[in-house]
N, C-alpha and C positions, 0 to 999 in steps of 0.2 A: 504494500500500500504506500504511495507514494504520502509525499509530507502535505502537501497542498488537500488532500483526502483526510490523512490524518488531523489537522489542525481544524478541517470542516468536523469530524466528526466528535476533535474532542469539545468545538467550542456548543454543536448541538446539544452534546449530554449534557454539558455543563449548562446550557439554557433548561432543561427538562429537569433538571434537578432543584433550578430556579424555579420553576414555574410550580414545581409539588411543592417546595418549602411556603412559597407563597399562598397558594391555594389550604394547605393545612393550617398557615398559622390562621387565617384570617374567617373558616368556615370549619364551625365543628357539628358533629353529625346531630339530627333531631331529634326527640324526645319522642322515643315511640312507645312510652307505657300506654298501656290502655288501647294502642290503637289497632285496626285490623285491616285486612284491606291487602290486594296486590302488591301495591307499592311498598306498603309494610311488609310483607314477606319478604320481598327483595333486598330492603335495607336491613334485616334483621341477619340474611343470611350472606351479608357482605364479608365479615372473617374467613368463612367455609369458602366462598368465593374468590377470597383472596388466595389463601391457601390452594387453591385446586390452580389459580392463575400461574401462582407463583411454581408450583411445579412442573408445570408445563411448560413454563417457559423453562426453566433451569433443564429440563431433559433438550427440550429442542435446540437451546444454546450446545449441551454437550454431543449433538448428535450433530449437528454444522462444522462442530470444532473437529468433529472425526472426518469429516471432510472438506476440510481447510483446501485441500487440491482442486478441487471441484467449483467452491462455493467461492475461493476468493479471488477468481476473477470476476464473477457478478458484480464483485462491490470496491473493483480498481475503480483506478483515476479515469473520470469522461474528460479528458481535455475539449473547450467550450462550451460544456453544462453551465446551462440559466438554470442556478439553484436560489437565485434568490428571489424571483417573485413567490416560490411554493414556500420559502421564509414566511413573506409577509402576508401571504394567504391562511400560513396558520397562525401568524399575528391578532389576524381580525378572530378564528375560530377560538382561538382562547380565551379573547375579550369575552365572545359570545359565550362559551359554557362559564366563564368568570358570573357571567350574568343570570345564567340562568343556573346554574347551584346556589347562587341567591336565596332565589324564587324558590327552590326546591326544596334547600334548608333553612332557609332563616325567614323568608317573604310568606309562610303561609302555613298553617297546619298541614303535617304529613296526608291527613285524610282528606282533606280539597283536592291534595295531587292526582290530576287525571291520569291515566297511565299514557295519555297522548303526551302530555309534558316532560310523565319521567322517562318517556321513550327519546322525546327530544335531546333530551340534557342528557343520555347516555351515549348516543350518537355523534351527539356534539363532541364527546370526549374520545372516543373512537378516531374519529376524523383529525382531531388536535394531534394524535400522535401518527395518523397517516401520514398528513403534511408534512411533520416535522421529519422522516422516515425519506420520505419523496426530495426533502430538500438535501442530505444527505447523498442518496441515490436516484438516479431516474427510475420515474414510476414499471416504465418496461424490464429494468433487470431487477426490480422485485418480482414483479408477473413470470419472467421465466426462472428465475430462483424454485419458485413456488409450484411452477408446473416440472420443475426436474426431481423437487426432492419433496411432494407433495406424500408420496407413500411414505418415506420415512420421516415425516414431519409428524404424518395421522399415525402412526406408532405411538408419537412420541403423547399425541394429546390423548389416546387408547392407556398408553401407561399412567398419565398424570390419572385420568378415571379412578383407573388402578389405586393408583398410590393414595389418592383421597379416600375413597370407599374402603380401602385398609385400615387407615387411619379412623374412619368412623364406626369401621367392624371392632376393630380394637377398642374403642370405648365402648360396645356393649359387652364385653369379657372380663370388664374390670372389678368385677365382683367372685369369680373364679379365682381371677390374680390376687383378688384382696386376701381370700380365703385363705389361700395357701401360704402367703405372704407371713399373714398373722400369725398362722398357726406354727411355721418351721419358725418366725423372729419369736414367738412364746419360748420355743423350746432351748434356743440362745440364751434368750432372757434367765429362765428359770436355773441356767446353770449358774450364777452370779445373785441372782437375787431370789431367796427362798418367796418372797410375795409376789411374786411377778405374776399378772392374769391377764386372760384377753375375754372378751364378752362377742356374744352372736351379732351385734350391729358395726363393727368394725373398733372395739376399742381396743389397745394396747397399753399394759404400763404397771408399775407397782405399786406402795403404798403411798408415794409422797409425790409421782410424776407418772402421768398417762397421756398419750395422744390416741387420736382417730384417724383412722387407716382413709384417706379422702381417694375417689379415683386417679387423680395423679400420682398418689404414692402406693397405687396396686404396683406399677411394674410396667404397664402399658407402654408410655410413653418414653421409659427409658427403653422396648423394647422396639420399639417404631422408629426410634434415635437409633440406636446400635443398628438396625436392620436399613435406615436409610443412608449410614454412612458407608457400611459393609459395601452397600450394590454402588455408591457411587466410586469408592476408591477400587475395586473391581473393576470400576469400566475404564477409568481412568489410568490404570496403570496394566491393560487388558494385555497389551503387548509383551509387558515383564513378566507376567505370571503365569503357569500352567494348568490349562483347563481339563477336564470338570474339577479337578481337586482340590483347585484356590475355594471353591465355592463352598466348601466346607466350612470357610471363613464366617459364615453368616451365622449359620445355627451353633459354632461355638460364642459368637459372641452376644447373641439371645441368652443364652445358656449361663454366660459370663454377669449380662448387667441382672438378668433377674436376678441368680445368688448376692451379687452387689446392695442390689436394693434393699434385699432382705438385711443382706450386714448393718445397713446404713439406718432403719427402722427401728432394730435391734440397739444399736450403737446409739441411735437419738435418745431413747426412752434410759439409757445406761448413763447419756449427758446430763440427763435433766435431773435422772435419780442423785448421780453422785457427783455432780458439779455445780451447776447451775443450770435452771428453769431458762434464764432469759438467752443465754450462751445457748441451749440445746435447740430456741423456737425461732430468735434471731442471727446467730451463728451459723451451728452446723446443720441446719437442717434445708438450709437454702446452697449449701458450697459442696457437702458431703457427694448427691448426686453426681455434680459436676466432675468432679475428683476420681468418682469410679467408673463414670464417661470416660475422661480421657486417660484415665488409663488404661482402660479394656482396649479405647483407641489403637494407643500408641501400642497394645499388648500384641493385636491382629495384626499390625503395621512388620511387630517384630520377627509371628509368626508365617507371615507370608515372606518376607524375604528371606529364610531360612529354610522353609520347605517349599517351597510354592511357583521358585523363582523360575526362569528357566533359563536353560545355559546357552549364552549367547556369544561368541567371538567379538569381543569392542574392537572397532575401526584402527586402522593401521594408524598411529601415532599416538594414540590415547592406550595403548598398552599397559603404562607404565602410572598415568594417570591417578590418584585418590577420587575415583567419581565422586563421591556420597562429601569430600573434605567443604567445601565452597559450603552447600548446603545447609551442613548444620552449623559452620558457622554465624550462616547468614541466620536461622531459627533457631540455633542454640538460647540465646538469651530470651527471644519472648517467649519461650517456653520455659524459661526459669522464672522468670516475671509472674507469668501466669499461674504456675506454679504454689510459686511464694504467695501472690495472691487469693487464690484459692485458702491456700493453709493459714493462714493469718486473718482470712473472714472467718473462714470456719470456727477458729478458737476466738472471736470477737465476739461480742454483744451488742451490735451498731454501731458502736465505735472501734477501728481498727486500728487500734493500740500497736499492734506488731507490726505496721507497714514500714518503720526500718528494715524488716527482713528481707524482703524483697527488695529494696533498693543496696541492701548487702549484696545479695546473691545476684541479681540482676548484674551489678558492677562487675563481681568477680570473674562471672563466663564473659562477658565483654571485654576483661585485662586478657583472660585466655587466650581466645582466639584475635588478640588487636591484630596480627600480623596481616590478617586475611581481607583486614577492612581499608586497608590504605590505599589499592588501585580506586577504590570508588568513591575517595570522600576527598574532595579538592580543596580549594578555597572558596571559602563561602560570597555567596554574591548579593548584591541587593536585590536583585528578581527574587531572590528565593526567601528572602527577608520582604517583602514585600507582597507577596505571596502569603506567609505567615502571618501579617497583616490582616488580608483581607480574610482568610480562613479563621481570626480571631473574631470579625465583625459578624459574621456568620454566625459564630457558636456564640455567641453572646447574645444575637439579636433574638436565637429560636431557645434560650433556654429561659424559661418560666421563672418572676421571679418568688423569692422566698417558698421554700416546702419547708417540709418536718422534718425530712433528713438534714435541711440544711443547718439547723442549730443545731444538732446532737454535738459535731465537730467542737465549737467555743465554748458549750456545758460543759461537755468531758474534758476540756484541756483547763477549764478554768478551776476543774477541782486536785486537778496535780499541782504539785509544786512546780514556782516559775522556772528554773533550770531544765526539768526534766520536760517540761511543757513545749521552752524555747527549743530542747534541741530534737525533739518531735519534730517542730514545726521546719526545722532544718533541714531533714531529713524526708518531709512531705515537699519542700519547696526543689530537693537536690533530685529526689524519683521524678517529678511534675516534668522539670523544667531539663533533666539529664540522659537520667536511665531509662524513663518510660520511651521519651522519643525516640532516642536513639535503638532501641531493643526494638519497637514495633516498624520503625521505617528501614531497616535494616529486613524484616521478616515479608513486610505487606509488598515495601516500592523493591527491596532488594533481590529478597527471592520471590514472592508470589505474582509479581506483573509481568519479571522475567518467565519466569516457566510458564504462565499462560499465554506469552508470544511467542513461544518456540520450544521446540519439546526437548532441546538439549539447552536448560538455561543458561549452561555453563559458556556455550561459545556465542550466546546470545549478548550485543550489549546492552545495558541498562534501556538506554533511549531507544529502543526497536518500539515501535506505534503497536498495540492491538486493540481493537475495538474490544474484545472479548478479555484484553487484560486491563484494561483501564475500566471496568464497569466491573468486573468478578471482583476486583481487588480491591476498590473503592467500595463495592459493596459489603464484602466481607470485612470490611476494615469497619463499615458500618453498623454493621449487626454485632460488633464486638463489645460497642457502646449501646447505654442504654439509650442516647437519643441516637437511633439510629440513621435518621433524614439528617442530622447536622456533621454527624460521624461520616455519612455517605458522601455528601459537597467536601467536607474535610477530605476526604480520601481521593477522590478526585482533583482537590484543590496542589496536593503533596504528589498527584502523579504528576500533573502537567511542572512540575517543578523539578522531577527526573527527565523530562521530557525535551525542558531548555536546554540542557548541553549533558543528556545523559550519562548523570553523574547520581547515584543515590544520597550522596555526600549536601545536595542541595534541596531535599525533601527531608533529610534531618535538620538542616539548619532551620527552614520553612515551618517544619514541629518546633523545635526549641521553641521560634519565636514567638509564636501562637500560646504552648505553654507558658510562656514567661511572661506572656501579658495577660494571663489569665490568671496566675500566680498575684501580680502586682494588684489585679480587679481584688480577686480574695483578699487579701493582706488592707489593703488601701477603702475599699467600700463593704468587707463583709458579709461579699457572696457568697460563701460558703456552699452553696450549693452548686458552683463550677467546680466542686474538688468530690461531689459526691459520685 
């Protein structure tokens, strides 16, 4: 993809990601208690909707990406494409559904809405992202796109079906999962705590701390997690692995998160007994999961390159090579970050007391592997300070102000002693503004944008354009955060800043800066709630 291409297509997302941030902060959804009606069915089942969108596209992105040969000449440079009148044609389209989501949610009670209007305003929205698609591409090599890989596109929307109606199979089963759940974390329990009971409606727990078994901690969900990651890194890495017997991969690590769950139920109600109640409810009971996620993760990961691999002769001069060396350098540390993070929420009670740890451990694998970061980190330039500018006006302007997490932070430090309080704050100001950036733009812009532009990242440079890596990586770097719309423009805002003189070294400095005047907002007005 030529540079003229890629510059069109990074500056479109980057408007589309505008135009969501805008339209969410300014319209929020209706109040449909009480109401009934078509249109109420529709907006009620917008989440399931999404989800079923969202999978569909993420299989049909991975099934294009398998035919990179094929599909990316459709979307090369048209040397003399008028791409900007279908700009400003979906200029006006946006205006129009700006207008009419209005009407739809704020101009009228849900039950007034004809279904003639809310067919409008869906349409309108439909078309907003056609245009924007057409401006990018001409309309004719979408059409022949669509008519070459039409069957394996309807695969891919046959699978998302799939994967939805899994997912909603799965939560009528959650009372089987609860059942057995209960009953083998009772029998954990009862070997440490002679009181330990469990009751026929989902209770667990002993004389002095009990919880209720809710359908997300049957087992389900971690079971639909472990099984949606299984099939994805399976297809992802389909070339490396030997089939049918990789595939074995799945039903151990079913196998894996449900005994997990159980530990983690078991282990909660063992918190609350003989620690703390608010540590077990606020703690570990929200990070514990997490923790046996990725470790079953990284467990499969282990397992398939061990048995699973298959043997392949590497290319005449990479002989000699450390394939796998680059790599974890480059994710060694936001995997110790995360890490750290995880284990230091877990033994918290809302306030995260232990977040030195991770800015320990974070630094140490970063002194480790420094040797490996010096090709890609140059001198820093004012685009990329500038850059982290505008990516701070951003996450400022879409984060809400004042919540309830945000004071817990100046409660809890104001009952330590000033010394021990100050060098906390030291230590939150050196992770914010040092270790965090540098660990995650190292992991997202260093290895994650590289490897989804090219399938050996290693002889990829940093600055290589992919459509499909600048939107996975930005997204993923989104979902990472809890605001994920501002996390996602952030994550786009830190590629195009690999992008200037691909260099990863200038999407770290881009974060620094961002952090650092986010650090200064904390410190200086008391927002507390940019450090949550």
């Amino acid at each position: 993809m030529r540079r003229g291409t890629a510059t069109r297509w990074m500056g479109l997302a980057t408007l589309f990601v505008a135009e969501l941030v805008w339209l969410s902060v300014n319209f929020d959804g209706p109040d449909l208690a009480g109401r009934t009606g078509p249109v109420v069915a529709v907006l009620t089942s917008t989440d399931a909707l999404l989800q079923f969108g969202i999978g569909v596209m993420a299989l049909g992105a991975l099934y294009l990406v398998s035919r990179d040969r094929v599909v990316g000449p459709s979307l090369a440079y048209q040397p003399g494409y008028r791409w900007q009148p279908w700009l400003g044609v979906h200029a006006v389209a946006i205006v129009l559904f700006a207008l009419l989501t209005a009407l739809v949610f704020t101009g009228a009670p849900v039950a007034s809405i004809s279904v003639l209007w809310f067919t409008a305003w869906l349409t309108c929205g439909i078309t907003t992202v056609i245009f924007l698609l057409v401006a990018a591409v001409p309309a004719r090599l979408w059409i022949g796109l669509l008519a070459r890989e039409y069957r394996g596109l309807a695969v891919c929307g046959l699978a998302g079906v799939a994967v939805w109606l899994g997912g909603q199979l799965a939560r009528s089963f959650w009372r089987p999962l609860a059942s057995m759940t209960l009953k083998v974390a009772y029998g954990l329990l009862a070997m440490v705590y002679p009181d330990a009971y469990y009751t026929s409606d989902g209770v667990l727990g002993t004389g002095s701390f009990s919880v209720e078994i809710a359908p997300q901690c049957s087992g389900y969900e971690g079971i639909w997690l472990v099984t949606a990651f299984g099939a994805s890194y399976l297809w992802l890495f389909r070339r490396e692995l030997s089939f049918p017997r990789a595939l074995v991969l799945i039903p151990i690590g079913v196998v894996a998160m449900q005994f997990a769950n159980t530990i983690r139920v078991a282990a909660l109600v063992g918190v609350g007994t003989s620690l703390s109640p608010a540590l077990a409810i606020h703690g570990f009971h929200s990070q514990a999961g997490w923790i046996g996620f990725t470790l079953i993760a990284l467990g499969l990961i282990a397992i398939s390159h061990r048995l699973f691999r298959t043997v392949n002769t590497p290319p005449a001069g990479l002989e000699s090579r450390p394939a796998s060396r680059l790599a974890t350098a480059l994710v060694a540390p936001f995997l110790a970050l995360t890490a750290a993070a995880m284990l230091s929420a877990a033994f918290s009670a809302g306030f995260n007391a232990l977040y030195p740890l991770g800015v320990i451990v974070t630094a140490a694998v970063l002194w480790g592997f420094r040797r490996h970061y010096c090709d890609s980190i140059g001198r820093p330039t004012w685009d990329a300070i500038a850059i982290g500018i505008v990516v701070f006006a951003v996450w400022t302007w879409l984060e809400p102000e004042g919540t309830a997490q945000s004071n817990a932070m100046p409660t809890e430090l104001g009952r330590w002693p000033a010394g021990l309080a100050g060098l906390w704050l030291l230590f939150r100001i050196a992770g914010s503004v040092i270790t965090v950036p540098i660990a995650e733009e190292l992991a997202f812009r260093g290895y994650l944008l590289r490897r989804l532009a090219a399938r050996d990242f290693e002889t990829a440079a940093p600055g290589r354009f992919s459509w499909l890596a600048l939107g996975g990586s930005s997204l993923a770097f989104g979902l990472l955060h809890e605001r994920w719309l501002a996390g996602t423009a952030a994550g786009i805002g830190f590629a195009c800043a690999v992008y200037r003189r691909g260099r990863t070294g200038d999407a770290i400095v881009a974060h620094i800066t961002t952090n650092a005047l986010i650090a200064a907002l904390v410190l200086w007005q008391g927002r507390w709630g940019l450090w949550t």
